[in-house]
C-alpha positions as CSV (number, residue, x, y, z in Angstrom):
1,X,28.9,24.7,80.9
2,X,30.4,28.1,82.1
3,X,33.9,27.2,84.4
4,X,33.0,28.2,88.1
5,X,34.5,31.7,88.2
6,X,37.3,32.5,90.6
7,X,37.7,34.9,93.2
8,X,40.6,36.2,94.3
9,X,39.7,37.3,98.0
10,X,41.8,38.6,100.4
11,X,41.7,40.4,103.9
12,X,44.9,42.5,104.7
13,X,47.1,41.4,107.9
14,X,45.4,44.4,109.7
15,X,42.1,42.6,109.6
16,X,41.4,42.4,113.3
17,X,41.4,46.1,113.2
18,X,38.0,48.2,112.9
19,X,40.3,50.3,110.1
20,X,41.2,47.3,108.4
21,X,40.4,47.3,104.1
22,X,38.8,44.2,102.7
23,X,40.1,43.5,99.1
24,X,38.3,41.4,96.5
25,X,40.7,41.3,93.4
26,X,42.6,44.3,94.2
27,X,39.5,46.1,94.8
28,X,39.1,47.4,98.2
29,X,35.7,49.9,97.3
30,X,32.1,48.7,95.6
31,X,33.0,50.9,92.8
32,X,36.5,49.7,91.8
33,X,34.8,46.3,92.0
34,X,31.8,47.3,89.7
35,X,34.5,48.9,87.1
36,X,36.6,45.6,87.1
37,X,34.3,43.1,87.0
38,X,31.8,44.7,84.3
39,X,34.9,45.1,82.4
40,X,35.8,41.7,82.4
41,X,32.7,40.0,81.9
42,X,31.5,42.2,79.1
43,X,28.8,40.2,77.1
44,X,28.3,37.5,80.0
45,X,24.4,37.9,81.7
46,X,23.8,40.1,84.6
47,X,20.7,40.4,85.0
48,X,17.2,39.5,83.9
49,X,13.6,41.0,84.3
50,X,10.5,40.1,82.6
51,X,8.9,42.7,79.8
52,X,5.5,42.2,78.8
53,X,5.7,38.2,80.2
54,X,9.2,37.7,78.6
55,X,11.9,37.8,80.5
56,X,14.7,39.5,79.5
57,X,18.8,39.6,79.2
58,X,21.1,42.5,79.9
59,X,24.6,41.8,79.9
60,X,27.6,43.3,82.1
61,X,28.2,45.4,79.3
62,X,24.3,47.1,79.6
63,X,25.0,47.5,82.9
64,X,28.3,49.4,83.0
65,X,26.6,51.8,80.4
66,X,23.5,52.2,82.1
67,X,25.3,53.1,84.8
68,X,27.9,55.5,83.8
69,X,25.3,57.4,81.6
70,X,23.5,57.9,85.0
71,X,27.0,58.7,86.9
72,X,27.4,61.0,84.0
73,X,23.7,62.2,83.9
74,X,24.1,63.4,87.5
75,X,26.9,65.0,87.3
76,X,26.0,67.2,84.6
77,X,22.8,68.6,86.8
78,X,25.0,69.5,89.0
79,X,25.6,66.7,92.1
80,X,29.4,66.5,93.3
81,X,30.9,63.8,95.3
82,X,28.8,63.4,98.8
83,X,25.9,64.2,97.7
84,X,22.9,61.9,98.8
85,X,20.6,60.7,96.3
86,X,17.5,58.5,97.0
87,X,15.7,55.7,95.3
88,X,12.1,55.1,96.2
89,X,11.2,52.2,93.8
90,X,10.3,48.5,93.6
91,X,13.4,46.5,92.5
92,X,13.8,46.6,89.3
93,X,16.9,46.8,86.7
94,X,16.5,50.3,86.7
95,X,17.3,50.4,90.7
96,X,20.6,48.7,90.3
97,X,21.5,50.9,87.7
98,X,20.6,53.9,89.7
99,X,22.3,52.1,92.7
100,X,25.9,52.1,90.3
101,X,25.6,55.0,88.8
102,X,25.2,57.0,92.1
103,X,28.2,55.3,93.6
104,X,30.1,55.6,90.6
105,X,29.5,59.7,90.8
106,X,31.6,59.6,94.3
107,X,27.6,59.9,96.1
108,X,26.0,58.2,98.9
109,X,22.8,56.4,97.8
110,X,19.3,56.2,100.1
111,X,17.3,53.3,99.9
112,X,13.4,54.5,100.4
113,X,11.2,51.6,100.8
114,X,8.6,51.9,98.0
115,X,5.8,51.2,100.8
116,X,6.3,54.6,102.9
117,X,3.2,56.6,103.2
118,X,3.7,60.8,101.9
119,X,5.1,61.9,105.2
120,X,7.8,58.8,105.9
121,X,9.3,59.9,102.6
122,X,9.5,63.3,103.4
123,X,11.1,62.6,106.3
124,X,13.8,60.9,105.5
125,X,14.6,63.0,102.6
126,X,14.3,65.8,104.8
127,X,16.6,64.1,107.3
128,X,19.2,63.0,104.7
129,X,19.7,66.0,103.2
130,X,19.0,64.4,100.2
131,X,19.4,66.4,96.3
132,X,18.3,64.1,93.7
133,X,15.8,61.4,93.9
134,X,14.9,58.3,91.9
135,X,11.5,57.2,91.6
136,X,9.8,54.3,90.4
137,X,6.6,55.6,88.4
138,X,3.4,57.4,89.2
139,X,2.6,55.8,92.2
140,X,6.2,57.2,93.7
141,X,6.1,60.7,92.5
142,X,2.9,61.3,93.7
143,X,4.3,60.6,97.2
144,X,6.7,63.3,96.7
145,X,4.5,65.8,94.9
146,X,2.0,65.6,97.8
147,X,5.3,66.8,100.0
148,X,7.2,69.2,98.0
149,X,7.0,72.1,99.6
150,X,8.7,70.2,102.8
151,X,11.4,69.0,100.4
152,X,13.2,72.4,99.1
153,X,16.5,70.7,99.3
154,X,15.1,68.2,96.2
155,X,16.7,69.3,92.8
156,X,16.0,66.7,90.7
157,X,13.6,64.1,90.6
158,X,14.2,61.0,87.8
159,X,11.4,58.9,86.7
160,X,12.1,55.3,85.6
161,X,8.3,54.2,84.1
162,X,7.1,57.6,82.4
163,X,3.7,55.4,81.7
164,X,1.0,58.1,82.7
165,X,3.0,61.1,83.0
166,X,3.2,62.1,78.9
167,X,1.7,65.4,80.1
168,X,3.5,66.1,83.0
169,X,4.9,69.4,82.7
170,X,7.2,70.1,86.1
171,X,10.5,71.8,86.2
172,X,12.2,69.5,88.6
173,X,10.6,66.4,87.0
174,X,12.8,64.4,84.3
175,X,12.7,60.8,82.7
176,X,15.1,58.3,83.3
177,X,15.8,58.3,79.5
178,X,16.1,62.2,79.7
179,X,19.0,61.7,82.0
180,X,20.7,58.3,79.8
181,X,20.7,61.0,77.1
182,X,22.0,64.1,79.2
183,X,25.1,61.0,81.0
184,X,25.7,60.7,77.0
185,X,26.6,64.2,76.4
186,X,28.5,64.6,79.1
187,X,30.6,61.4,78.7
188,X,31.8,62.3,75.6
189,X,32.6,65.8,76.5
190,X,34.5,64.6,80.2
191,X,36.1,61.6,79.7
192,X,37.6,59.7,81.9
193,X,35.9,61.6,85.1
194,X,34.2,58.9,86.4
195,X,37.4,56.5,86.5
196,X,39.2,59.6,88.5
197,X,36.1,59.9,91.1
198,X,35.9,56.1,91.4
199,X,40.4,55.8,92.5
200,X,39.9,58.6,95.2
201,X,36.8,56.7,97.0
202,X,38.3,55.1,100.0
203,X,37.0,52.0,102.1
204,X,35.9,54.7,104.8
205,X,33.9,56.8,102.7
206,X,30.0,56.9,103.1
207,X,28.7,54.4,100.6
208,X,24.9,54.5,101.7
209,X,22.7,55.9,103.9
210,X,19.7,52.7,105.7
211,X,17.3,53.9,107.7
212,X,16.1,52.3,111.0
213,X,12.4,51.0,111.2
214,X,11.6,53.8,114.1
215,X,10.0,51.5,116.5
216,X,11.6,53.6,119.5
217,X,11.2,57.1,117.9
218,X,11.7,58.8,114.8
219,X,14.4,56.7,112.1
220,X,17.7,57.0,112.4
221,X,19.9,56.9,109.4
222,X,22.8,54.3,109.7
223,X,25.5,55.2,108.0
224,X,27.7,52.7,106.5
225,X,30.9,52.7,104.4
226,X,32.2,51.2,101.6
227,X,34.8,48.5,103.7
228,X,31.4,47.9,105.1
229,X,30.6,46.2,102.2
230,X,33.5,44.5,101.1
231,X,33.6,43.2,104.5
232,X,30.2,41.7,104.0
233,X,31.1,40.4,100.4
234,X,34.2,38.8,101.5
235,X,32.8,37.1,104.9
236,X,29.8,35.3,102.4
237,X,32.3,33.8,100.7
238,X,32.0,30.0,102.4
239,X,28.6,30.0,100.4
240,X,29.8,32.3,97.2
241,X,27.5,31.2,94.3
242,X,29.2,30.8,90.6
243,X,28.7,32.4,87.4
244,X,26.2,29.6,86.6
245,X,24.1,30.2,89.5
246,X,20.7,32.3,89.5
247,X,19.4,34.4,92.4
248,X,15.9,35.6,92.3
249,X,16.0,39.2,94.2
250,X,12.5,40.0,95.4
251,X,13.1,41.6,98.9
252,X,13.5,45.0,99.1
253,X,16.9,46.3,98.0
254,X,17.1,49.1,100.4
255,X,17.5,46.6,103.1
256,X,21.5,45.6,103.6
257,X,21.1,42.0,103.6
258,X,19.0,41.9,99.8
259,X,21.7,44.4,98.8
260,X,24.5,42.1,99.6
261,X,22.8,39.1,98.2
262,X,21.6,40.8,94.8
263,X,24.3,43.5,94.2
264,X,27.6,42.7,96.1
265,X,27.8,38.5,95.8
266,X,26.9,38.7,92.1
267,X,29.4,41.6,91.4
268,X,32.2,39.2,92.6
269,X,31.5,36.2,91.8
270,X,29.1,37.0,88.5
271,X,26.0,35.0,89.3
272,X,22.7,36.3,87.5
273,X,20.2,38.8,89.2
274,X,16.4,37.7,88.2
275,X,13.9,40.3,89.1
276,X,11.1,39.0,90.3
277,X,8.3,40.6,88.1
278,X,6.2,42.0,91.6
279,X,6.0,41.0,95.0
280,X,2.8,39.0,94.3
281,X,4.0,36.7,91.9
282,X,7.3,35.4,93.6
283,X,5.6,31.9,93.8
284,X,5.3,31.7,90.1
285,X,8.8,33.4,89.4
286,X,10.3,30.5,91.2
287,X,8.6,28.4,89.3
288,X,10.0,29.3,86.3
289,X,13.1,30.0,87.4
290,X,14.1,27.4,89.8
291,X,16.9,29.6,90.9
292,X,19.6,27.7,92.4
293,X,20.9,29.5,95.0
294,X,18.1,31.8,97.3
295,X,18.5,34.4,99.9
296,X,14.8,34.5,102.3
297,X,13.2,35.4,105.0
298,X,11.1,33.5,107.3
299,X,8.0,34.0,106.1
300,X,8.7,33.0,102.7
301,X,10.3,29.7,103.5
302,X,7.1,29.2,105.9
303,X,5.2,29.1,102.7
304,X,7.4,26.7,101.2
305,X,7.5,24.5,104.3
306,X,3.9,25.2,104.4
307,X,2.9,23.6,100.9
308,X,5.1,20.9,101.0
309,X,3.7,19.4,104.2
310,X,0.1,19.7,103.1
311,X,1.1,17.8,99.8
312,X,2.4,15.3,101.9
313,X,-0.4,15.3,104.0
314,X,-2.7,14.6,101.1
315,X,-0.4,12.3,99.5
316,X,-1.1,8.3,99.6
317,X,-0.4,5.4,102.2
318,X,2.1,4.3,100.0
319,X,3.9,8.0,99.0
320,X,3.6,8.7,103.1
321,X,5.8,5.7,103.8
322,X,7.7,6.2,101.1
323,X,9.1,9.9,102.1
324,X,9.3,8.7,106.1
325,X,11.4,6.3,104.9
326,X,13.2,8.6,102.5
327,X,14.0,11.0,105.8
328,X,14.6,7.8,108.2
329,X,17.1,6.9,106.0
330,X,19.4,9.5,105.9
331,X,19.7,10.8,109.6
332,X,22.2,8.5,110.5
333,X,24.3,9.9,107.8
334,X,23.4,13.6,108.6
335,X,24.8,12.5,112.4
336,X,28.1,11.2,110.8
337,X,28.8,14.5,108.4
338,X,28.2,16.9,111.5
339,X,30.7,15.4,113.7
340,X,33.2,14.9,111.1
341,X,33.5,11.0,110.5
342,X,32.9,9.2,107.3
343,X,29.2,7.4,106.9
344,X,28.7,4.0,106.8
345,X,25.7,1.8,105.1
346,X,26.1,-0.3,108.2
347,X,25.1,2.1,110.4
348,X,21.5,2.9,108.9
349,X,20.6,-0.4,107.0
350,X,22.9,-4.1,106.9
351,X,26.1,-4.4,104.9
352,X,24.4,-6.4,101.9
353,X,22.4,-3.1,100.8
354,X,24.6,-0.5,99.1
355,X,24.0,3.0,97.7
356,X,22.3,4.7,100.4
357,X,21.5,8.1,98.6
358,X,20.4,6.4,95.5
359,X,17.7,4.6,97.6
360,X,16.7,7.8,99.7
361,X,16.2,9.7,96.5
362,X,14.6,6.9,95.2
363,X,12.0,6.9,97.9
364,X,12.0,10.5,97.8
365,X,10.8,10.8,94.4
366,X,8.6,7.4,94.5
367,X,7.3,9.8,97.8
368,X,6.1,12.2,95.2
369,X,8.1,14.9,97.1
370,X,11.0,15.8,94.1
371,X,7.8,17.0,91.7
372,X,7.0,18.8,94.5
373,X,10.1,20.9,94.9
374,X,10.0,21.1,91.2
375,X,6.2,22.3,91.4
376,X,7.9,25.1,93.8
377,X,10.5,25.9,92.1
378,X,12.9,24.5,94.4
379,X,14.6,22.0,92.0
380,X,17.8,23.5,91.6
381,X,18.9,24.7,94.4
382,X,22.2,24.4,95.2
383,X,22.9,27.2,98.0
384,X,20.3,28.9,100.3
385,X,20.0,31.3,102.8
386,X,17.6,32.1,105.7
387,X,17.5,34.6,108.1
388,X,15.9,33.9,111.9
389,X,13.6,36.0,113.0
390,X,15.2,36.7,116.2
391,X,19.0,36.3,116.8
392,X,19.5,33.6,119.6
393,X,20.1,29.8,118.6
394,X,16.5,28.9,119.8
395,X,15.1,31.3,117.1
396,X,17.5,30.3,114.7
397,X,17.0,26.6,114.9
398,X,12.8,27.1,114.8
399,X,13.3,28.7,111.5
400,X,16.1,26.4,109.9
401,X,13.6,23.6,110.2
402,X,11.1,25.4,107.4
403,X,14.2,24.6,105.1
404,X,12.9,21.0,105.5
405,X,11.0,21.7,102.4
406,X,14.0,21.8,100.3
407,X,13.7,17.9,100.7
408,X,16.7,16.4,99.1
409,X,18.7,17.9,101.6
410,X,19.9,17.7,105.0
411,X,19.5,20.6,107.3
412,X,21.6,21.4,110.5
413,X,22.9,24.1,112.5
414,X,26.7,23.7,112.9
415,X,28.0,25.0,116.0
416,X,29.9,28.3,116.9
417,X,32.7,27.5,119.3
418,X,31.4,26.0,122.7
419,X,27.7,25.4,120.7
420,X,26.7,22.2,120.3
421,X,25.7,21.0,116.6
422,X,21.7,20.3,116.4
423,X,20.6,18.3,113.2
424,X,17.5,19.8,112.3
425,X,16.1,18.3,109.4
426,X,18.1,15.3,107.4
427,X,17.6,13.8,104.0
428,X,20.2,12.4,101.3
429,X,22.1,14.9,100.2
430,X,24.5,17.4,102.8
431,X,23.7,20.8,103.5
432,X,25.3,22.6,106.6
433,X,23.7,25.8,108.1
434,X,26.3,28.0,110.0
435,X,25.1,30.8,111.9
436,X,27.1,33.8,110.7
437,X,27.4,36.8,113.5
438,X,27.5,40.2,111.9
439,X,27.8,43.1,113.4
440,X,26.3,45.5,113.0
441,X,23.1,42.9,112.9
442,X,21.3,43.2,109.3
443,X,18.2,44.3,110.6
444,X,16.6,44.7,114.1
445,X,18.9,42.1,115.7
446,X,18.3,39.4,113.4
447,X,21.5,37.7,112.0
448,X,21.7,35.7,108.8
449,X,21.7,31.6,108.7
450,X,24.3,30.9,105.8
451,X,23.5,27.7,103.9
452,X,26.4,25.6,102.3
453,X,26.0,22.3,100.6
């Protein structure tokens, strides 16, 4: 089994300060990072995605070409460092590439959310001055063609699925393979380019450009730098996943927190990004992947929650007991672990009985609820994380409790200073939820629950 990779992280003495440089490895920038750690990993997995119901490996190695030939590929139509260059796609591999290779050419990368209508796209590639865009497929460049004329600024448009556009015959329009094959060229005839553009970003340099959801007027892009990143990198690390861990990325990656959880965490700490194969079939992509540590929102562990209580509900007499008891079991030793003091067998059942957790999973599974995890795709979770849907402890406590589906585990909130620790949700084995304040917030005022076994 693969040896838990280590991460050097460290935050200069001038951390308290708003100027201060956050430093994984000696990297202090997303695409020093990216340069080392591709390097280093070579033929290890990055990343999978499913191809025709397969799913697929690329290795570090795959990645770092992908994404210089795209660094390359845009510099030889013309962008320079500072440039702004959109992505309007679903996530795919192809995203992350485009995501690298942008970065790696010294430019500031715009996350469109592949559900704008026409005239949201417009805008904000109107409003970011943006020169090159990435799209998706057909469904995506349609939503530009049908703007064009408001988008005179546009140079370049790149196509990742060419599917249904063999006849397509526009000046501005190019494949994704087009430009792989044009990054070639220009490699070979400018080496070492990249590596010079890369050493003179700094930490305060624009790394990308997220815009607000325009709820009180028209979006605003935020701007946010590259220590912005690191910072976020290096704060997650109380709940860094390994190189044996597995993330399934299926939120959108033009929102920050997806970004940080399925680009930044696995560039420093080389856990595997699974694409899910659409938004519609995330169920069944945890099912077969039973990735072990999971970044969601609300809704989705809702769902989770959802299904396990209605198999419980329509479980028998003796699998109903058996689960209570499973919970009942373990909440004394849930108190224990919050406050800090060892559990004892005395305190939940007498002296004479012994292995507690062995019991409680025992029950658990005799409950039915362990093939139910495993029916979810839940199994193998080792980390999660969850995100409140509002930012106050009341909201952030509500949601926490849907994590009660991940069943072998205890749930709790653990305080900030002068907050009182609230179990939540207890079962045999330890998890801890710390409420991690970020500012700015990830999105709208909600802040992220970080989950830790």
């Amino acid at each position: 089994m693969e040896e838990k990779e280590d991460v050097a992280m460290t935050v200069n003495s001038a951390a308290k300060s708003t100027d201060a440089a956050f430093v994984i490895d000696g990297c202090d920038t997303i695409p020093q990072l990216f340069l080392k750690k591709s390097a280093e990993r070579a033929d290890k997995v990055a990343m999978r995605e499913k191809d025709f119901g397969i799913w697929q490996s690329y290795s570090w190695d795959d990645y770092r070409m992908r994404a210089f030939e795209i660094a390359h590929g845009l510099l030889a139509i013309g962008s320079v460092p500072g440039d702004v260059v959109a992505i309007l796609s679903e996530d795919c591999k192809e995203w992350v590439f485009a995501d690298l290779g942008i970065m790696l050419a010294g430019c500031v990368v715009n996350g469109v959310y592949p559900t704008y209508q026409s005239n949201q796209v417009a805008y904000t590639l109107s409003d970011s001055d943006c020169r090159f865009l990435f799209v998706e497929d057909e469904e995506q460049l349609d939503k530009y063609l049908d703007v064009e004329d408001e988008l005179p600024n546009i140079e370049r448009v790149i196509v990742f699925d060419w599917k249904g556009l063999r006849g397509l015959k526009h000046d501005k329009v190019i494949s994704i393979e087009r430009l792989y094959t044009l990054g070639q060229e220009y490699g070979r005839s400018h080496p070492g380019q990249v590596e010079e553009i890369v050493d003179a970003i700094k930490p305060d340099d624009l790394a990308l450009l997220i815009y607000t959801s325009g709820t009180t007027g028209p979006p605003k892009g935020s701007m946010i730098p590259q220590k912005y990143l690191m910072f976020q990198t290096t704060i997650s690390v109380d709940v860094a996943p390994s190189g044996e861990d597995e993330i399934l990325t299926y939120l959108p990656l033009c929102h920050v927190a997806e970004r940080i959880f399925s680009i930044c965490l696995p560039m420093a700490h080389g856990c595997v990004i699974n694409f899910a194969e659409s938004p519609e079939t995330v169920a069944r992509d945890f099912q077969e992947l039973s990735p072990t540590f999971v970044f969601a929102v609300p809704r989705v562990w809702e769902k989770f929650y959802s299904r396990v209580t209605t198999a419980m509900a329509e479980a028998t007499g003796i699998g109903k007991l058996a689960y209570k008891a499973g919970l009942w079991l373990a909440s004394s030793r849930a108190g224990k672990l919050l406050a800090g003091r060892e559990p004892g067998i005395i305190d939940v059942i007498p002296p004479s009985r012994q292995h507690l957790d062995e019991i409680a999973e025992f029950l658990l599974h005799f409950g039915g609820i362990v093939h139910g995890l495993r029916d979810l795709g839940l199994d193998g979770i080792a980390e999660a994380l969850a995100e409140p849907v509002d930012g106050n402890l009341d909201g952030a406590s509500r949601h926490s409790q849907f994590g009660g589906g991940l069943g072998l585990r205890e749930i709790a909130l653990a305080h900030e200073p002068g907050l009182e620790d609230l179990v939540l949700f207890s079962l045999p084995r330890f998890f801890k939820v710390r409420l991690q304040v970020t500012e700015p917030a990830v999105h709208d005022g909600e802040r992220p629950l970080a989950v830790e076994v």
